[in-house]
FISE-201676 format. One record per residue (C-alpha): residue in one letter; y, z, x. Coordinates in steps of 0.001 Angstrom, whole numbers, plus 500000, padded with zeros to 6 digits. Layout:
BEGIN
AYZX...
END
This chain:
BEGIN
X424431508842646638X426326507621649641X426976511420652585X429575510999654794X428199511024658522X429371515068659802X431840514373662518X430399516239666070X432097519055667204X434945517851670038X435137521162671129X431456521975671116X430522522991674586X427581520467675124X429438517296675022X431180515508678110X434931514838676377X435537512329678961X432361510580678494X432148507160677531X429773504467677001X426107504985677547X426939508232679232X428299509454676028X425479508308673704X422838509562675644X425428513026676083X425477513260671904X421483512747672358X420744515698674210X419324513596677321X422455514610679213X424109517776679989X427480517805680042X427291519017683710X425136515983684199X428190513731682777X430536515448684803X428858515199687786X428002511525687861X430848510212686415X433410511989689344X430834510465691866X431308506871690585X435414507665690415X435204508268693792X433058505506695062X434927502862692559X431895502494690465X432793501049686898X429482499866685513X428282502300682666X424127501592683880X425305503160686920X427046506212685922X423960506587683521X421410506422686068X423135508484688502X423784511485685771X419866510935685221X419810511382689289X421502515218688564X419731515865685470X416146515758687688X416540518624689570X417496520442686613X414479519818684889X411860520454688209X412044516985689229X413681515509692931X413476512265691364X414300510018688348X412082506798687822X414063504027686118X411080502082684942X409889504971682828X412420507228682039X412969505452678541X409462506537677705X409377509848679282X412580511453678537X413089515195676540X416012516089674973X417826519557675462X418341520234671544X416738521446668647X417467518456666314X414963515679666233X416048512475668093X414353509188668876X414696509132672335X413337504995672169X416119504016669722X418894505086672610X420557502361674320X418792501963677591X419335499021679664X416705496921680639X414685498187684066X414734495112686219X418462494359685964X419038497961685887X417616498785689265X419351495933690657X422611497100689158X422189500649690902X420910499104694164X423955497055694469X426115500381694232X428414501789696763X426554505247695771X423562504333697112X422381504704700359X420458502071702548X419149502969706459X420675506116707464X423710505960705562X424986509360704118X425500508313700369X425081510444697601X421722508080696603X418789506851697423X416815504455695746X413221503798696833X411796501192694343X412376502035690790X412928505595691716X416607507347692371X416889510098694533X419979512200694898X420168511638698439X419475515212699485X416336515513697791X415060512292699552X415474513235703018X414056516580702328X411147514733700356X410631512584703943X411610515623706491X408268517472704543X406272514552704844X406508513995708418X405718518055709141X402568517275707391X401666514468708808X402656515924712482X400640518654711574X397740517150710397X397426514620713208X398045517512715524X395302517322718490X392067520141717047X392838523232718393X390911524660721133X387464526387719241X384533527801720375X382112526380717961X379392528694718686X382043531504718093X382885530026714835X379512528859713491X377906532773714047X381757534079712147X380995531429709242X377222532781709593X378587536559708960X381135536132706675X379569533793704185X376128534389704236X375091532677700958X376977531239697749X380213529243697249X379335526383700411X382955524892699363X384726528705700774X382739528133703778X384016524699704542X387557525872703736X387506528235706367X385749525931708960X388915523564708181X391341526135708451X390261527317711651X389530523271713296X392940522268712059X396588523046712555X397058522236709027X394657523515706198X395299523627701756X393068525314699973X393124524828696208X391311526031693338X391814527369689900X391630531083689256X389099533171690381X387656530236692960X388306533191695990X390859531937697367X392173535168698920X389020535937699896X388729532911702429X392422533154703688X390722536879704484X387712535666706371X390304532647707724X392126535118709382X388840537274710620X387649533883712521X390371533152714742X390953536737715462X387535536309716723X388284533167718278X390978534864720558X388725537981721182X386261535421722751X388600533742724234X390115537162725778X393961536302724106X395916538483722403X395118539146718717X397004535845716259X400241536657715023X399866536239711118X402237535652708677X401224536240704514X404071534937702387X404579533575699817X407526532349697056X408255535786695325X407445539463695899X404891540136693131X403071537028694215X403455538539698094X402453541922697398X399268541164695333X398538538865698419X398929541466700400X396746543973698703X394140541093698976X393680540975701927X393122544189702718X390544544977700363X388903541999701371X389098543258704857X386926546098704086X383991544357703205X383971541982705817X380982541682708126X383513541594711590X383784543917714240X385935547122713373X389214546134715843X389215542723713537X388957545024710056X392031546867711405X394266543950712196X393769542262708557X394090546175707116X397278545794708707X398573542641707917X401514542968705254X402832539579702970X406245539156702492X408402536784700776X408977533164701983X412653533925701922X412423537229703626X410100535604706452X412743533336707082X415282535520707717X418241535149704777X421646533333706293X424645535001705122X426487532992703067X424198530372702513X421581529917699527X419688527602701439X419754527832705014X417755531170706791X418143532352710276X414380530475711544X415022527170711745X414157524176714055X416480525768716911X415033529305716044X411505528966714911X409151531502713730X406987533424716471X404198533090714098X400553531562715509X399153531578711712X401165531146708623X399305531804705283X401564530650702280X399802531663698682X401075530527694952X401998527360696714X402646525247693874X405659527527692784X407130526431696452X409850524103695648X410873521096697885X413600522292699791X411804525828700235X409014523994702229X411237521931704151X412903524778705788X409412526229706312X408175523546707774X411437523042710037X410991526499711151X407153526680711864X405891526218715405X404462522934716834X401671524618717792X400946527096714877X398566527122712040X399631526449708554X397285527422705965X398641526544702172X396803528429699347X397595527811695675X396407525546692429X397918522557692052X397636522643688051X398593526383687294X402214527810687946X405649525095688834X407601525744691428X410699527715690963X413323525188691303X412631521445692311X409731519698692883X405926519816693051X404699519579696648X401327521622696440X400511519028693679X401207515851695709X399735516963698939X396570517189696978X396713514505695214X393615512894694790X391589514932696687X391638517281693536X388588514988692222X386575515464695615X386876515986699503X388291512829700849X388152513257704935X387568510989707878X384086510362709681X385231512251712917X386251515497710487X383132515261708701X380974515191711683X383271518080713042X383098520378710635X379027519623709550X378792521066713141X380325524288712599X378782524083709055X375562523740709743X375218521030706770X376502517899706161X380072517494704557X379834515233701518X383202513378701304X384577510206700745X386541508337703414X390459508816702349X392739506112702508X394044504852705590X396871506914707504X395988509823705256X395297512136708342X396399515152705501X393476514375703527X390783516054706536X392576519436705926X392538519326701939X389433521322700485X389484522267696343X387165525197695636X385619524388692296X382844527735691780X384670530275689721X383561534139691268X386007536153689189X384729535351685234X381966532675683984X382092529633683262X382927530006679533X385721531873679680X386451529143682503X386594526474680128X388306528410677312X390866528824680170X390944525442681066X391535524344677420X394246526975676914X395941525655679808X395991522344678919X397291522707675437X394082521569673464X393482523532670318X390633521611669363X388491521884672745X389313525701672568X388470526155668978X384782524628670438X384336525900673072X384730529080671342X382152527720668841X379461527081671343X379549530750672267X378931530145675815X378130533183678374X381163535442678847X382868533887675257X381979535890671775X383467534066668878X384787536139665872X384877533972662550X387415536243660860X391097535005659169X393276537497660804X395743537354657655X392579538837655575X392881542647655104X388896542248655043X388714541257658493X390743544206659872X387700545836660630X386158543050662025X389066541776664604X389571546501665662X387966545727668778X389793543008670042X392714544705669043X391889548115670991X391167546214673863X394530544183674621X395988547266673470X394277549404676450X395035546133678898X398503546388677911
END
C-alpha cells in the first residue's frame, strides 16, 4: 500500500519560509534553527553572497554558540552534528557538500575575514568562527600567555618552604605543589574532580602570600573569590573560611581569609548599564585586585573570561580553580577545558619550573617537558587524590558521569570500600523491604 508523504507544516514555527536550498533541507532536518536560517541568510544578502555552501556554513557559524560551541569545524560537522527534534533523522544521508571544496568556497567569501578585517567571519583552517568569538578566542589566549610568561614574582623561598611545611604537613603531595605554583607564578589552574581539595589549597594559597607580604613588611594581598554564579560564589565563600580555621598560620592571617567574601564574576566586574556584556573594570579601569581566585571555572564561558582577563592587573595573580570534565560553561565555550588540555594526563612543565618549585617543595617535581611555547603548561597542576569520599564511590562517580551503565553496574559488583551493592528488582514488592534504607536515606538528604 502506497502513503502519501504528510506535507510539513508552512506555518509551523521551526521552519525558515524563506529558506532555500541546502539551508532549507538541513532547516526541515532539525540541524538548523530557523533563527540560524534567518541569520545567515540576511548576512550573505548583504555581503552579495549567492552560493548555498556558504549560507549553510555560515548558519552552522550561528548555530555554534547556541549549542556551547565558538566554533563550527567543516571537516567534521557531517559526522558530529545533533538535531533539535524528537523525530529520528539520519543526519549522514543530508546533503553536505564535500569539505575540501567547501572550505575553499567559504574562504573565498566576502563574509569572511582575512588580517584585521572586521567581517562577520573568520576561518582558521577547517574551522569557522563568527568573527566575534575568534578575536575573543585570541584576546584570552594572549592574557594567558602574558601571564604565564610573566617574570616569577618576588618570593621568599624560605618564607614559603616553612608555609608549605605548616600547612601541608603530610598527604596529598599534588595540593602542596599546587600551592607552591600558585604562589611562584602570576598565573596558576588547579584542577581536579570532586572532593580532590581544591578549596582547601586556594585556602592555604591565600595563607602563603599573606605571609609572603607579612615578611616582606607590605600590606596584607587584596583578594578577590569569584566565581560564575552566586551559589557557586557563596559555597566558595563559606570554604574558605572554614578552611581558615584549621589552618596552622598566625592568627592576623586566620582573620584576613575569615574575612574574605566571594562574589560573582559579574558582580566583581562591576555591571555596565545597558550592556549584557561589557562591566565597568575593563582594560582602561582594571580591577585593584593583587590575587584573583576564580572557582567552577569550567562553567566560565569565553567572552566572560575575556573581559576578566582584560580587566585583571598586569601585575596580579590569577589563580583558576575548577574540573575540566564536570559542569559546561553557561553560554559559549569551554576554556577551563582547553587551558588544560593535556596536562589532564600528567604535569607537563619546563626544566627551570621544575627545579623552581622542587626547591620550595622540598622533592623533586615529576613532569614531562610540555611542548614548546607552552609557557601555560608550568602553572597547570591536576589534583588526582580524592579527600572527600573513597575511591569506590570515586569510580561509581566517574562511571555515572561518563554515561557507562555497564562499568557502573561493575563497579557496583566488585563492592569496593565506600560502595554496598543491593541485588534487589525495585519493581518486586519483595524487595521493598530490602531497598527501605536507601529509600530513608535520600529521603532525609532531600
Amino acid at each position: 500500500m502506497n502513503v502519501a508523504a504528510v506535507e510539513p507544516d508552512p506555518f509551523d514555527a521551526r521552519r525558515a519560509r524563506a529558506a532555500r536550498g541546502l539551508p532549507a533541507a538541513f532547516n526541515a532536518a532539525g540541524v538548523l534553527a530557523a533563527a540560524d536560517v534567518h541569520v545567515a541568510v540576511r548576512l550573505c544578502e548583504l555581503a552579495g553572497e549567492a552560493d548555498e555552501a556558504v549560507v549553510l556554513a555560515a548558519a552552522l557559524a550561528v548555530r555554534g554558540p547556541r549549542l556551547g560551541h565558538v566554533l563550527v569545524d567543516l571537516a567534521t560537522i557531517a559526522r558530529t552534528a545533533t538535531v533539535d527534534q524528537e523525530e529520528p533523522v539520519d543526519v549522514a544521508a543530508l546533503p553536505w557538500p564535500d569539505p575540501a571544496p567547501w572550505v575553499e568556497r567559504v574562504r573565498a567569501s566576502p563574509l569572511v575575514a582575512a588580517g584585521d578585517d572586521a567581517r562577520p567571519l573568520r576561518l582558521a583552517g577547517t574551522r569557522l568562527y563568527l568573527d566575534r568569538y575568534w578575536r575573543e578566542e585570541a584576546d584570552v589566549a594572549a592574557a594567558l600567555e602574558a601571564l604565564a610568561g610573566a617574570p616569577p614574582a618576588s618570593v621568599d623561598a624560605a618564607v614559603l618552604r616553612d608555609g608549605l611545611r605548616r600547612l601541608f604537613p603530610e598527604g596529598d603531595e599534588r595540593q602542596r605543589l599546587a600551592a607552591a605554583t600558585a604562589v611562584l607564578r602570576r598565573l596558576a589552574v588547579v584542577a581536579g574532580g570532586p572532593g580532590t581539595g581544591k578549596t582547601t589549597t586556594v585556602a592555604r594559597v591565600v595563607a602563603l602570600l599573606a605571609e609572603q607580604a607579612a615578611a616582606a613588611g607590605a600590606p596584607e594581598p587584596l583578594v578577590a573569590l569569584a566565581a560564575p554564579t552566586a551559589k557557586a560564589a557563596a559555597r566558595l565563600g563559606e570554604a574558605v573560611r572554614d578552611a581558615a580555621r584549621e589552618l596552622d598560620a598566625a592568627p592576623p592571617i586566620r582573620a584576613q581569609l575569615e574575612r574574605l567574601d566571594a562574589s560573582t564574576l559579574h558582580r566583581l566586574l562591576g555591571r555596565h548599564p545597558g550592556s549584557h556584556s561589557r562591566f565597568r573594570h575593563d582594560r582602561g579601569n582594571r580591577l585593584p585586585h593583587d590575587v584573583i581566585v576564580v572557582d567552577e571555572t569550567s562553567m566560565v564561558p569565553l567572552t566572560l573570561m575575556a573581559r576578566l582577563l582584560e580587566a585583571a592587573r598586569r601585575d596580579a595573580r590569577l589563580v583558576l580553580v575548577g574540573d575540566p570534565g564536570q559542569l559546561r560553561s553557561i553560554e559559549a565555550g569551554a576554556v577551563l577545558g582547553d587551558i588544560v588540555g593535556p596536562a589532564a594526563d600528567g604535569p607537563l612543565m619546563a626544566p627551570a619550573a621544575r627545579e623552581r618549585l622542587a626547591d620550595v617543595i622540598g622533592a623533586p617535581v615529576p613532569a614531562a617537558d610540555p611542548p614548546p611555547g607552552a609557557a601555560i603548561a608550568d602553572g597547570i597542576v591536576v589534583l588526582e587524590r580524592v579527600h572527600r569520599f573513597g575511591r569506590g564511590i570515586g569510580r561509581v562517580a566517574e562511571a555515572i558521569r561518563l554515561g557507562d551503565g555497564d562499568a557502573v553496574v561493575a563497579a557496583l559488583r566488585e563492592g569496593p570500600e565506600g560502595v554496598r551493592w543491593l541485588a534487589a528488582d525495585a519493581g518486586d514488592p519483595a524487595a521493598q523491604a530490602t531497598l527501605e534504607p536507601v529509600r530513608d536515606a535520600a529521603a532525609h538528604a532531600a
